[in-house]
C-alpha positions in Angstrom: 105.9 77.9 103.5 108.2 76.1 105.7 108.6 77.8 109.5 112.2 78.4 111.0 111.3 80.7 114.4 107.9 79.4 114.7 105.5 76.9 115.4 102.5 75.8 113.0 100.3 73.2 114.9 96.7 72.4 114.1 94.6 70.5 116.4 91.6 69.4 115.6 89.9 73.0 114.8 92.2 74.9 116.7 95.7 76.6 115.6 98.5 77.2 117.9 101.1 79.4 116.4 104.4 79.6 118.8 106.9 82.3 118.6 109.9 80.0 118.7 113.4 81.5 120.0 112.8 80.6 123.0 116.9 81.7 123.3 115.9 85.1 123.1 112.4 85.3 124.3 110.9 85.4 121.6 112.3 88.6 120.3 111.5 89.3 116.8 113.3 89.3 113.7 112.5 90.2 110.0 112.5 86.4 109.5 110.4 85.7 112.3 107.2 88.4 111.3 107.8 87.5 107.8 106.7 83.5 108.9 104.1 85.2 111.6 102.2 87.2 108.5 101.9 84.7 106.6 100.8 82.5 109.4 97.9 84.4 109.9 97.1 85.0 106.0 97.1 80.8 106.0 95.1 81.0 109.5 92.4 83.2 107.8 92.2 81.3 104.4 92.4 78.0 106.1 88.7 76.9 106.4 89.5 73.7 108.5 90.7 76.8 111.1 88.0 77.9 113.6 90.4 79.3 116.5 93.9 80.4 116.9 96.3 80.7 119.7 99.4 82.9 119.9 101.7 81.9 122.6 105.8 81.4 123.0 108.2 79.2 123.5 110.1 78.7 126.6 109.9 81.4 129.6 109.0 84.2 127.3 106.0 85.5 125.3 108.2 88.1 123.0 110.6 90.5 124.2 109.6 92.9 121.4 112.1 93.2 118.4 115.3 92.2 118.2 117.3 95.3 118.1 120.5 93.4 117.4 119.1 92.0 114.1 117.7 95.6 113.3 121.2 97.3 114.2 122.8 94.4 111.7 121.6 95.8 108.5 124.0 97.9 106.5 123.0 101.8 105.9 120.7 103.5 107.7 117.9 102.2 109.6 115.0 103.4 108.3 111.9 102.5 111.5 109.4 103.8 109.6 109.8 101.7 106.8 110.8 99.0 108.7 107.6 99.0 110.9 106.0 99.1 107.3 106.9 96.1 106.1 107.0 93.8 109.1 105.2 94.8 112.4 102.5 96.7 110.7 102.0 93.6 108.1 101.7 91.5 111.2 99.3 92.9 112.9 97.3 93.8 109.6 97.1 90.6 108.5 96.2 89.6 112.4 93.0 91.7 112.1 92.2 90.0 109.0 91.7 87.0 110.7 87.6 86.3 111.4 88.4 83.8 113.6 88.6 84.0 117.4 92.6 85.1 118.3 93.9 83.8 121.8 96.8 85.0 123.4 98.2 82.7 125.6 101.3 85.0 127.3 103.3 82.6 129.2 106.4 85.3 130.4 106.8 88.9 129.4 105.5 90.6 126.7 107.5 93.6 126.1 107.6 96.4 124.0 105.7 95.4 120.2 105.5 92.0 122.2 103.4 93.4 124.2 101.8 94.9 120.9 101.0 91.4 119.8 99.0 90.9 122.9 96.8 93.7 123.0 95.7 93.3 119.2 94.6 89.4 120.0 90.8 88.9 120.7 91.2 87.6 124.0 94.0 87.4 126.1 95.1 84.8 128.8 97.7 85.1 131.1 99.9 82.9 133.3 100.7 84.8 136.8 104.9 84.4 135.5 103.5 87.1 132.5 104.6 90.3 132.8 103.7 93.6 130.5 106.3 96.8 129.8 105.7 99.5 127.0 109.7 99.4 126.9 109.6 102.0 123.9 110.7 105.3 126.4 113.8 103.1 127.7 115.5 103.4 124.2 113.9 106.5 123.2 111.5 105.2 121.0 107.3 105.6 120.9 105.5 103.0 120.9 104.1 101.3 117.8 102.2 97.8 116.8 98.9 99.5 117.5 99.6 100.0 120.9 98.8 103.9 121.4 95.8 102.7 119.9 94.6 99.0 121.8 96.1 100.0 125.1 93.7 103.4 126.4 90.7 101.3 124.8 91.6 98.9 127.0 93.2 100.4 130.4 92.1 103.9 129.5 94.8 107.0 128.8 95.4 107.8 132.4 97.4 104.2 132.9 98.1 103.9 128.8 100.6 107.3 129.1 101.4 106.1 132.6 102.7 102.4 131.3 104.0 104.5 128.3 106.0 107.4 129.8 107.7 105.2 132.4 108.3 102.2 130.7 107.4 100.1 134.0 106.9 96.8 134.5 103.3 95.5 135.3 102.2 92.2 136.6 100.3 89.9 135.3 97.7 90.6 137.8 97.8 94.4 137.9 97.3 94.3 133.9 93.9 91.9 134.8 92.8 94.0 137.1 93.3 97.4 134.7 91.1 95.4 132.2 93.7 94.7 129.8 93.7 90.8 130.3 90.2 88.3 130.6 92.2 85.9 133.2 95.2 84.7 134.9 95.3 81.1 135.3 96.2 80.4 139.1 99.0 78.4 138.0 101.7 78.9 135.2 101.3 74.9 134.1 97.4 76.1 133.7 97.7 78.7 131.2 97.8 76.3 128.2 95.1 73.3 129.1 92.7 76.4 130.1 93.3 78.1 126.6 92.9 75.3 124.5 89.6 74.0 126.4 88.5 77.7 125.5 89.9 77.9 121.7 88.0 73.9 120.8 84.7 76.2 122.7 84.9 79.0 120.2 86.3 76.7 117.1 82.6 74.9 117.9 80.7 78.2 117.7 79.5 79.7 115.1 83.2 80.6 113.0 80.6 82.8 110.7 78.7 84.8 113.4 82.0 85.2 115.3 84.1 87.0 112.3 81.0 89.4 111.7 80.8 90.3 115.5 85.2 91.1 114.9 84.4 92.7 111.4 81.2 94.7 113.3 83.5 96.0 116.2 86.2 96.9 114.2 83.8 99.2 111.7 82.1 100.8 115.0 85.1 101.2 117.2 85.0 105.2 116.6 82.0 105.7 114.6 78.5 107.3 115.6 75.6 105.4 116.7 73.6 106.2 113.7 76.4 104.7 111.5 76.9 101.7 113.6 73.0 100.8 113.5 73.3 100.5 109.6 76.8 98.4 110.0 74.9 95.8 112.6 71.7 95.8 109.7 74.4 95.0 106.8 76.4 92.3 109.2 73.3 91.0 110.4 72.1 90.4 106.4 75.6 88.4 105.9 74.7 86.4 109.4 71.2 85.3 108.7 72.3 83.9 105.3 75.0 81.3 107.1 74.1 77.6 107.6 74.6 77.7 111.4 72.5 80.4 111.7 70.0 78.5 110.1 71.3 75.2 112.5 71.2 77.7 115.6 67.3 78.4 114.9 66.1 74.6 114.3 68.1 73.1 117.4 66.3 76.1 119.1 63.4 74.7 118.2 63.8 71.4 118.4 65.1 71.8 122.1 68.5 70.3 121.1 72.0 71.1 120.9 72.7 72.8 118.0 76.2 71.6 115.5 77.9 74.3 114.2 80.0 73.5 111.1 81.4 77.2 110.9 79.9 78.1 107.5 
């Protein structure tokens, strides 16, 4: 598939996929998370992929969707189906993905932009990034997993209070409310410090890595006793890999193990 409002760029190991209208921060359109599912179905299939990083284009990470492009379409605007078939395909087809996921968020992240974010693996941050759950200023709720991802992450005391005022929070504040793992000291950091992490983690074990998504995901709300069986089954699938195998001899042998991700 040939991308129109985003980027497709493999390095070595590592994927970069760029939300690119950088005109209008990145704000999303049924073209745009039509390219961006697919992106991460090919991201997932692509064995040659060990890592991914989301990021934008310009001074913006994504402004959310593009309400313009939504208030275009003749008839009535159904968001329910509409969050059906684009948003909730996105991120679906995100958590399908048993590769690491970086966000890189270069600007604001607003709204399902912000969405994006908290449904990434790990989450990087220049100190120009900022965070709104813009949903309450247009009378909305918020959606793209968020009233899900954000009180795991920040707890509900700060979730409803980001989501009932629809304030802005900085970069820092959302670090320091657990929500981010760093902000680079300096904006021209943000993407040299995520790719030296995404070529780490496209070196690891890709394998061991998807389980430990696939493991986390099954035991996010379950008991204990039902997530001691999921680790037994997972851990079945992970001793059977190559580098698991790899990981034991170089332990043995006192040397660096080579991971080839299978």
């Amino acid at each position: 598939m040939a991308y129109e409002t985003i980027l497709y760029e493999i390095e070595g190991n590592v994927l970069t996929i760029t939300l690119n209208r950088p005109d209008k921060l990145n704000a999303a359109t049924d073209q745009l998370l039509g390219e961006l599912a697919d992106a991460f179905k090919q991201a997932q299939r692509d064995a040659t992929v060990r890592a991914v990083i989301v990021t934008g284009a310009g001074r913006g990470f994504c402004a959310g969707q593009d309400l313009a492009s939504v208030q275009e379409r003749e008839g009535a605007v159904s968001y329910g189906d509409h969050l059906r078939h684009t948003w909730n395909l996105v991120l679906k087809r995100l958590s399908e993905v048993e590769k690491p996921v970086i966000a890189a968020v270069n600007g604001v992240a607003a709204g399902a932009g912000m969405g994006l974010v908290l449904a990434c693996d790990l989450r990087y941050a220049s100190p120009a990034a900022s965070f709104i759950q813009a949903f309450i200023n247009i009378g909305l709720i918020p959606d793209t997993g968020s009233t899900w991802t954000l009180p795991r992450l920040i707890g509900p005391t700060r979730a409803t209070e980001m989501m009932l005022t629809g304030r802005k929070v900085s970069a820092q504040e959302a670090y320091e409310w657990g929500m981010l793992n760093k902000v680079v000291v300096n904006h021209e950091d943000l993407m040299p410090e995520v790719n030296a992490l995404a070529a780490q983690l496209a070196a690891m074990p890709t394998k061991g890595i998807g389980l430990i998504k696939r493991a986390l995901a099954k035991t996010a709300d379950s008991t204990l006793e039902a997530a001691l069986e999921v680790e037994a089954d997972l851990q079945e699938l992970a001793g059977r890999t190559s580098d698991h195998k790899e990981g034991v001899a170089a332990f043995l042998e006192k040397r660096k193990a080579t991971f080839k991700g299978v």
